[in-house]
C-alpha positions as a Markdown table, in Angstrom:
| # | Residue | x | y | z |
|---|---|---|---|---|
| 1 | Unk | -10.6 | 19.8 | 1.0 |
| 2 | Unk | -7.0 | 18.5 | 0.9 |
| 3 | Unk | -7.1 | 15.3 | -1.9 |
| 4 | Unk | -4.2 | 12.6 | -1.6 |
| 5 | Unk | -3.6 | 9.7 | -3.3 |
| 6 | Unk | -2.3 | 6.8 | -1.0 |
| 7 | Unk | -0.8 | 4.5 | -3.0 |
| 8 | Unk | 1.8 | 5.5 | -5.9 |
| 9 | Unk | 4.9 | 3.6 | -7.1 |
| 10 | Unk | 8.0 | 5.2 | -8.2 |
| 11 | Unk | 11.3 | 3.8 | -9.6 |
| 12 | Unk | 14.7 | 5.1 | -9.4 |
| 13 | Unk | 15.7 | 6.0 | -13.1 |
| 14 | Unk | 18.7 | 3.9 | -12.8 |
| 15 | Unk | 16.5 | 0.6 | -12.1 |
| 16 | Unk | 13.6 | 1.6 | -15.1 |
| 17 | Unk | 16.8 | 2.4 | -17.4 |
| 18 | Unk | 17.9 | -1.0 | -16.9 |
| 19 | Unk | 15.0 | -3.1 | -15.5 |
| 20 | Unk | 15.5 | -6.1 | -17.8 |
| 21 | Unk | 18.6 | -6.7 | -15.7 |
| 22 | Unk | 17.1 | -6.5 | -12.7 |
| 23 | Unk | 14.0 | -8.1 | -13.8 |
| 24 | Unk | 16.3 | -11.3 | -14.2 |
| 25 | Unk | 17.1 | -11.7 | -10.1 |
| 26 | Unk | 13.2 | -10.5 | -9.2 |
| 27 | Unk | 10.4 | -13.2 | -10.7 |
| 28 | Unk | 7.7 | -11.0 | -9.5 |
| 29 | Unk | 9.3 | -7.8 | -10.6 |
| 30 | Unk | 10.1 | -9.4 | -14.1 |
| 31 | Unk | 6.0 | -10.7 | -14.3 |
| 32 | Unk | 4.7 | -7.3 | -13.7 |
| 33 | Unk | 7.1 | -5.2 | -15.5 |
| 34 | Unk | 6.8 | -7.4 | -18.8 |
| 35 | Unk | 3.2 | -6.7 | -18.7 |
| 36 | Unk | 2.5 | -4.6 | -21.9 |
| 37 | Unk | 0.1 | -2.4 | -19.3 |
| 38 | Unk | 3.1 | -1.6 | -16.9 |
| 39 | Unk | 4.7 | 1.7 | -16.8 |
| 40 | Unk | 7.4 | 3.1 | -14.5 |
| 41 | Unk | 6.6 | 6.4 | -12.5 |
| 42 | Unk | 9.3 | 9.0 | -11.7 |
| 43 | Unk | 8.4 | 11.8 | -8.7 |
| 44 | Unk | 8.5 | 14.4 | -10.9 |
| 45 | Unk | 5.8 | 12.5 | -13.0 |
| 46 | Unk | 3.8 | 11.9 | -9.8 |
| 47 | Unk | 3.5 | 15.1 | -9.0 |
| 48 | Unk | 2.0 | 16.1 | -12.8 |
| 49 | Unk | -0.5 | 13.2 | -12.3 |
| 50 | Unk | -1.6 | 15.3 | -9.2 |
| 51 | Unk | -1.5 | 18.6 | -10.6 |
| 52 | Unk | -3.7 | 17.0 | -14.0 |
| 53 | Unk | -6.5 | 15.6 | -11.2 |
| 54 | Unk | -6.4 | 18.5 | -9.0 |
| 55 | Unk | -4.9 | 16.6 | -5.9 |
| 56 | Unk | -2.8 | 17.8 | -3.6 |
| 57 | Unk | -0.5 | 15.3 | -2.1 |
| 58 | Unk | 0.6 | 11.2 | -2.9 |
| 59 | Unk | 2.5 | 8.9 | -0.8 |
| 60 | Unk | 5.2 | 7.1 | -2.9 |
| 61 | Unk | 6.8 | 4.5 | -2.5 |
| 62 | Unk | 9.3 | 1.6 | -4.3 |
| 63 | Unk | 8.6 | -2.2 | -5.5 |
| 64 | Unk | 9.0 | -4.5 | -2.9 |
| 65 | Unk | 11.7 | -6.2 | -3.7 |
| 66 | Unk | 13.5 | -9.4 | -2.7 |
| 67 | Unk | 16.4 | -8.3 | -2.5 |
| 68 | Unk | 17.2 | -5.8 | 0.2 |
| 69 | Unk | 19.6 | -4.0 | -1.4 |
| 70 | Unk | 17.2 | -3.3 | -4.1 |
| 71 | Unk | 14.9 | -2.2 | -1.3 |
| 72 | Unk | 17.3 | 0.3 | -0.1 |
| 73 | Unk | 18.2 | 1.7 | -3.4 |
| 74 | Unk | 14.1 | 2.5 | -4.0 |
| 75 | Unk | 14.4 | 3.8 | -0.6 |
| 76 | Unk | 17.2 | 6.2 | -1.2 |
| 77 | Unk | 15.2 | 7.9 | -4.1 |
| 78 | Unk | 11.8 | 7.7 | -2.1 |
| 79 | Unk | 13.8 | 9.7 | 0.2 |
| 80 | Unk | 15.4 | 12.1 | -2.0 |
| 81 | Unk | 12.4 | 13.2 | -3.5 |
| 82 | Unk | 10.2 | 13.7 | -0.1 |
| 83 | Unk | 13.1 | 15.8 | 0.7 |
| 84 | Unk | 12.7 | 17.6 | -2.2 |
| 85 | Unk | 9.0 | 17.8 | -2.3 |
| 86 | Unk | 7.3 | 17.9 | 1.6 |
| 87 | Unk | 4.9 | 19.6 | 0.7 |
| 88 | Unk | 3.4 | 17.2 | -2.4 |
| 89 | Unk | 5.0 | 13.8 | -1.6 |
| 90 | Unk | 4.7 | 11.5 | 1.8 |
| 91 | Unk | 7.7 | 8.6 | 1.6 |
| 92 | Unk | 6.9 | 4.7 | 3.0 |
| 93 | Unk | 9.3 | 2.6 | 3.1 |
| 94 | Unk | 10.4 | -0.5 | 0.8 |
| 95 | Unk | 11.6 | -4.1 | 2.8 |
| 96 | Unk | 12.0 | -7.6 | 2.0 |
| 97 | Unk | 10.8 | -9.0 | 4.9 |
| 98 | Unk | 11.5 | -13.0 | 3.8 |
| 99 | Unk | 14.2 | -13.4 | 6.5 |
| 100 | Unk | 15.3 | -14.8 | 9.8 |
| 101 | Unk | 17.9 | -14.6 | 12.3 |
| 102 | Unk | 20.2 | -11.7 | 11.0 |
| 103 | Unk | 17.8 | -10.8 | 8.8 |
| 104 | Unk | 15.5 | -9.6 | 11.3 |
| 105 | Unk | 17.9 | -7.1 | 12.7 |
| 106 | Unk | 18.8 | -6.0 | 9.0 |
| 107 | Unk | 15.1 | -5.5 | 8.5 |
| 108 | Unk | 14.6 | -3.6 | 11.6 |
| 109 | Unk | 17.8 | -1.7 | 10.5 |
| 110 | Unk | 16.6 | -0.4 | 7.4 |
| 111 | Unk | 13.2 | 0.6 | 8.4 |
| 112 | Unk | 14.8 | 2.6 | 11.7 |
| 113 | Unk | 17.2 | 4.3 | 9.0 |
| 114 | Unk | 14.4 | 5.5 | 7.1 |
| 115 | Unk | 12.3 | 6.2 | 9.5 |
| 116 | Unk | 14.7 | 8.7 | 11.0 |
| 117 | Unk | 15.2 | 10.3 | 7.3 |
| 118 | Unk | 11.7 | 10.9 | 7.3 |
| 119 | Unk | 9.2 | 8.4 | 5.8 |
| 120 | Unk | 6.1 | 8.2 | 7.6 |
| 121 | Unk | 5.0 | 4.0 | 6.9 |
| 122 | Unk | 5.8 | 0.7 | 5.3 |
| 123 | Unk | 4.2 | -1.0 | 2.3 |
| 124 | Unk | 3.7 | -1.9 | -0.3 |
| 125 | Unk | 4.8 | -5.7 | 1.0 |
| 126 | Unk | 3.7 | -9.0 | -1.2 |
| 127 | Unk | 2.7 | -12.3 | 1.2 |
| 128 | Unk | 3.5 | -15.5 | -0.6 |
| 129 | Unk | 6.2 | -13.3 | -2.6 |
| 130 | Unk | 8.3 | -11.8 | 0.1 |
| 131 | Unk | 7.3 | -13.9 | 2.3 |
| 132 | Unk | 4.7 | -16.6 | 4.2 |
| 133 | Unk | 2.6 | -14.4 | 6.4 |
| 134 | Unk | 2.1 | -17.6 | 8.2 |
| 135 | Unk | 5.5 | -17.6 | 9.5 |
| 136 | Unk | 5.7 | -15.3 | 12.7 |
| 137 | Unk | 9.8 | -15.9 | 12.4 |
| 138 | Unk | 9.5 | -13.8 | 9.6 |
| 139 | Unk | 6.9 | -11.2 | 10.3 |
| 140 | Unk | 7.6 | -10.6 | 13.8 |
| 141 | Unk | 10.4 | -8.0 | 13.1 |
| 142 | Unk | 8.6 | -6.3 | 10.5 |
| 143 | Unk | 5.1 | -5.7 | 12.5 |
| 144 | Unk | 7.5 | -5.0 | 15.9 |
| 145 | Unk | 9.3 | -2.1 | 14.2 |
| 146 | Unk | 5.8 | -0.9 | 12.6 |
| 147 | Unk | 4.1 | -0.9 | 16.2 |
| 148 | Unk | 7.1 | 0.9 | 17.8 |
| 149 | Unk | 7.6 | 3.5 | 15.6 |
| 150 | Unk | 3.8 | 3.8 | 14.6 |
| 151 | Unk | 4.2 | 3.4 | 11.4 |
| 152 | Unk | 1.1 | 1.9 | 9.3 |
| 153 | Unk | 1.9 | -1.1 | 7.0 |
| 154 | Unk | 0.1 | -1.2 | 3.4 |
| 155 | Unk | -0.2 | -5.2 | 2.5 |
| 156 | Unk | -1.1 | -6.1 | -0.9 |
| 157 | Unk | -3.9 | -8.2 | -0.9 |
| 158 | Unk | -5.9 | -10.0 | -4.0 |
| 159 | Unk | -9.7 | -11.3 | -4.7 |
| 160 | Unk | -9.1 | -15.4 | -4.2 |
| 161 | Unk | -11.7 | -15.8 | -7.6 |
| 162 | Unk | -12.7 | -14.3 | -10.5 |
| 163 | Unk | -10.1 | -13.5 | -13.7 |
| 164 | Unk | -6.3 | -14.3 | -13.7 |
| 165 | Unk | -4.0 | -11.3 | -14.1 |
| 166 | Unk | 0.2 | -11.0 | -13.4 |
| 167 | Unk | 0.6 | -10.4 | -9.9 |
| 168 | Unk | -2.5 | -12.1 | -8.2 |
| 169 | Unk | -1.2 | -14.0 | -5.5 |
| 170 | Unk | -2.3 | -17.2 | -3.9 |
| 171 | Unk | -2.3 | -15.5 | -0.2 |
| 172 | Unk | -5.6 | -16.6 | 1.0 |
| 173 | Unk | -7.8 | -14.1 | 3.0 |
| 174 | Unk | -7.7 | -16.7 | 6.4 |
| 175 | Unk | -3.9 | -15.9 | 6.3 |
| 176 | Unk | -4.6 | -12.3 | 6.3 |
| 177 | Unk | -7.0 | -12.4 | 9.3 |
| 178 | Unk | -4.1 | -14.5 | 10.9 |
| 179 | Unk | -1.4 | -11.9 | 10.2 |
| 180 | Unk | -3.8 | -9.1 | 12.3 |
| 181 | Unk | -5.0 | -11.3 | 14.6 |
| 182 | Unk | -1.3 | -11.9 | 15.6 |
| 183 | Unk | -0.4 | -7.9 | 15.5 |
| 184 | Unk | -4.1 | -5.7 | 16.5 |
| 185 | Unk | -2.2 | -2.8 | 17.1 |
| 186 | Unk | -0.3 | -2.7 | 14.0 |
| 187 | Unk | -2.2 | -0.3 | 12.1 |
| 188 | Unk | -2.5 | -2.3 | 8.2 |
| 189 | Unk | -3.9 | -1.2 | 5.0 |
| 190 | Unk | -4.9 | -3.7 | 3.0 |
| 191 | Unk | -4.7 | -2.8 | -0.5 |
| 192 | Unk | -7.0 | -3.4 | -3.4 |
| 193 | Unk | -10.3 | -3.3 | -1.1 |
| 194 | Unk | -8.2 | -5.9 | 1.2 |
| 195 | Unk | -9.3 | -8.6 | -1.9 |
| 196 | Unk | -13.2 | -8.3 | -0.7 |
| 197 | Unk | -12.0 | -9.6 | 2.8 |
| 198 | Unk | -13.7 | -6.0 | 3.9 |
| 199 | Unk | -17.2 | -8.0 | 3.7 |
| 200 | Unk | -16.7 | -9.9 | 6.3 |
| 201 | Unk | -16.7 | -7.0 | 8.9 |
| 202 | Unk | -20.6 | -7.7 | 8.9 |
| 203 | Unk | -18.9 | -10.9 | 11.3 |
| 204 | Unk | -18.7 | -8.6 | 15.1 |
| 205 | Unk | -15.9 | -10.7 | 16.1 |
| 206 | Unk | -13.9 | -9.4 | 12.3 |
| 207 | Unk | -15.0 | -6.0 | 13.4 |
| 208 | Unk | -13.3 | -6.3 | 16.6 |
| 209 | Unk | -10.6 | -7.9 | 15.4 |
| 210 | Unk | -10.0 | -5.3 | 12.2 |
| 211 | Unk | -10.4 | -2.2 | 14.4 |
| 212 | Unk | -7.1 | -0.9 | 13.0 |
| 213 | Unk | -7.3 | -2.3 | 9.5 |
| 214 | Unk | -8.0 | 0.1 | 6.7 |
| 215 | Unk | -8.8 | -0.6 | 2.8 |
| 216 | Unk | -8.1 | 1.3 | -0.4 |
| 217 | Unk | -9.1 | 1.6 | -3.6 |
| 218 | Unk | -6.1 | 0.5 | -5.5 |
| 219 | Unk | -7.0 | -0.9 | -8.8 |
| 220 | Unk | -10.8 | -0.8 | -8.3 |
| 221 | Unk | -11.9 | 0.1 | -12.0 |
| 222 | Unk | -10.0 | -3.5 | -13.2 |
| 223 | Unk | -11.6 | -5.6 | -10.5 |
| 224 | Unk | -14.6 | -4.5 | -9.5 |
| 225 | Unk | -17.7 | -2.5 | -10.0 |
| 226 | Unk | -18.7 | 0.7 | -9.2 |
| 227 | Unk | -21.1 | -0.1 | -6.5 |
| 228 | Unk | -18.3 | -1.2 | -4.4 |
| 229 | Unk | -18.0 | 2.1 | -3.0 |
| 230 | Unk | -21.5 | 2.6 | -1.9 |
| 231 | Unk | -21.8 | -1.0 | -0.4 |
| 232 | Unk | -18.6 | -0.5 | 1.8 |
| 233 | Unk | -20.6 | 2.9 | 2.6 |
| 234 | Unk | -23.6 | 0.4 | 3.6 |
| 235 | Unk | -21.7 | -1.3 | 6.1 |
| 236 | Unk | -20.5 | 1.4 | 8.1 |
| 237 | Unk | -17.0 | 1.5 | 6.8 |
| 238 | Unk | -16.7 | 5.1 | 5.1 |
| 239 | Unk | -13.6 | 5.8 | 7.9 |
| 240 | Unk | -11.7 | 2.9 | 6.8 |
| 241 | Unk | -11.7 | 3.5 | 3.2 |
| 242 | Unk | -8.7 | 5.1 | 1.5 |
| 243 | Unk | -8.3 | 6.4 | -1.9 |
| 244 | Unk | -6.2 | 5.0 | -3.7 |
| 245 | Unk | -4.8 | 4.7 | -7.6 |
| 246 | Unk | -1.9 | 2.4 | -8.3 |
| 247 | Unk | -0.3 | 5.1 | -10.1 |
| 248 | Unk | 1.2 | 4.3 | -12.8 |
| 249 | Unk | -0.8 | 1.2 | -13.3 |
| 250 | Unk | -4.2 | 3.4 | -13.5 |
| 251 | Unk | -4.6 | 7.1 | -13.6 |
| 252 | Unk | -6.3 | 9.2 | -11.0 |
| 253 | Unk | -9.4 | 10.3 | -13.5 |
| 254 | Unk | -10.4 | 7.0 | -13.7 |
| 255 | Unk | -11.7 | 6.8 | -10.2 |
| 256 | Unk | -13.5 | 9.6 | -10.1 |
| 257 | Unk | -16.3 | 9.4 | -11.8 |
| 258 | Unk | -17.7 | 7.2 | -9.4 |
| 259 | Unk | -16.5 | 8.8 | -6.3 |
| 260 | Unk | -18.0 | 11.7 | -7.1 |
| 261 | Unk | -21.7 | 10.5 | -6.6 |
| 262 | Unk | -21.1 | 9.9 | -3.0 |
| 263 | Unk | -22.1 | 11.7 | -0.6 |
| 264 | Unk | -20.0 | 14.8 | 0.0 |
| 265 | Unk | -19.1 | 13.9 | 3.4 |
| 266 | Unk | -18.2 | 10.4 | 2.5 |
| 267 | Unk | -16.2 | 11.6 | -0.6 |
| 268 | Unk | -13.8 | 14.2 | 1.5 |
| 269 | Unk | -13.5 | 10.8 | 4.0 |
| 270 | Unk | -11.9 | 8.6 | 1.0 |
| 271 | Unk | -10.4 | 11.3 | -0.9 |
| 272 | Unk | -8.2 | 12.6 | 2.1 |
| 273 | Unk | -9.7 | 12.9 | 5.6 |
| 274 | Unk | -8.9 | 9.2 | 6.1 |
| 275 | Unk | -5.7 | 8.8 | 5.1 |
| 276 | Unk | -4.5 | 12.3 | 6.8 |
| 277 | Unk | -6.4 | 10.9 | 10.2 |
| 278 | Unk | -4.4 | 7.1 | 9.4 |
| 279 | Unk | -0.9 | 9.3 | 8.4 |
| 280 | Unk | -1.1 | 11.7 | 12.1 |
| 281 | Unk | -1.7 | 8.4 | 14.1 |
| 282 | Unk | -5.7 | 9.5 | 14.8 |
| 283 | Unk | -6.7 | 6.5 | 14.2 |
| 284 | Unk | -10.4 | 4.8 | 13.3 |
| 285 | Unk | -9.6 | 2.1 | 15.8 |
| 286 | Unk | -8.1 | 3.9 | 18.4 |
């Protein structure tokens, strides 16, 4: 059974050699990276990470950034190093999606560019950060050039209650359910267990709605508890479940132990099948 890890972040050594001065122009890059828990990841120590856990393959990608510039400098190394590692490393790519008029086509621009170098989605993109996901103007280029080019589109997504941490968002779930309901064929990932908005699949119009929404794992061992897995299992979404760590925020061993008391068919689903089915375009909701 292949294993891959869906959601890693990386950082050009010239941007974690310097961050302070980037940190400066980026509010939510400066709040996460002057957490005392925040590391920067390099490809080569991605790929150790996998080798240490016994997985196979990770898809990488940069910080998303306000400024786009920034987003094509993570973009260029994302790049480079899926170039120089098919076999161990799948690229999405990094945009600022906070834009209009110009912007749009500059958007558009960047993903086509990177598209055609090779990286296979989009993500990981911050609402209320990058942008208002209320605000079609603003996501209309982004979903457009997802949907054309099939690409899938990992949203970061937060619980609305419980403790405060840096980088929880204000996005509220409705918001989310707006942004698919506005783009059903966009295929989305909403990271970090979609902030529990997964539960309300037991709702058949959410079901409908979310045919071609998936969830990872991002995270899980700081939010929630390990019968998360098991109760997503209970309500018939072991296809839509993806693993992933957050790497460097969390290492891949500490997801495990609880993954591995699943049932074997359900454990090769999150641990690869999904994401491999999500990555070739055979889709859960298709």
């Amino acid at each position: 059974m292949s294993k891959l890890d869906f959601h890693v972040h990386v950082t050009p050594p010239e941007i974690t050699a310097d961050w302070q001065k980037y940190a400066a122009k980026e509010p939510h890059f400066a709040l996460l990276s002057q957490n005392p828990k925040n590391r920067f990841a390099t490809a080569e120590g991605v790929i150790a990470e996998l080798d240490e856990a016994g997985f196979d393959k990770a898809v990488i990608f940069g910080f998303g950034f306000n400024d786009p510039g920034l987003c094509r400098l993570a973009n260029d190394y994302v790049i480079e190093k899926t170039l120089q590692y098919p076999e161990r490393l799948t690229g999405f790519i990094s945009v600022s999606p906070d834009s209009t008029g110009p912007g749009n086509a500059e958007v558009e621009k960047e993903i086509d560019r990177c598209f055609s170098a090779g990286l296979k989605g989009v993500g990981e993109i911050f609402p209320s950060v990058q942008f208002d996901m209320d605000d079609e103007k603003q996501t209309c280029a982004l979903a457009s050039a997802c949907i054309e080019r099939n690409l899938p589109l990992i949203v970061h997504v937060n619980e609305p209650v419980g403790h405060y941490y840096p980088g929880k968002l204000d996005t509220g779930l409705r918001q989310i359910e707006r942004f698919i309901e506005n783009n059903r064929d966009l295929r989305i990932v909403l990271a970090h267990w979609g902030g529990g908005l997964l539960f309300y699949e037991t709702m058949p119009e959410l079901r409908e709605k979310f045919r071609n929404v998936y969830y990872d794992t991002a995270a899980t061992p700081l939010l929630y508890g390990l019968e998360i897995y098991r109760a997503a299992l209970a309500l018939g979404l072991g296809e839509k479940i993806i693993f992933g760590s957050d790497f460097p925020l969390l290492p891949v061993s500490r997801y495990l132990p609880a993954i591995e008391t699943l049932p074997a068919q359900e454990r090769e689903n999150i641990l690869g099948k999904n994401a491999m089915k999500l990555l070739s375009g055979n889709c859960y909701g298709k």
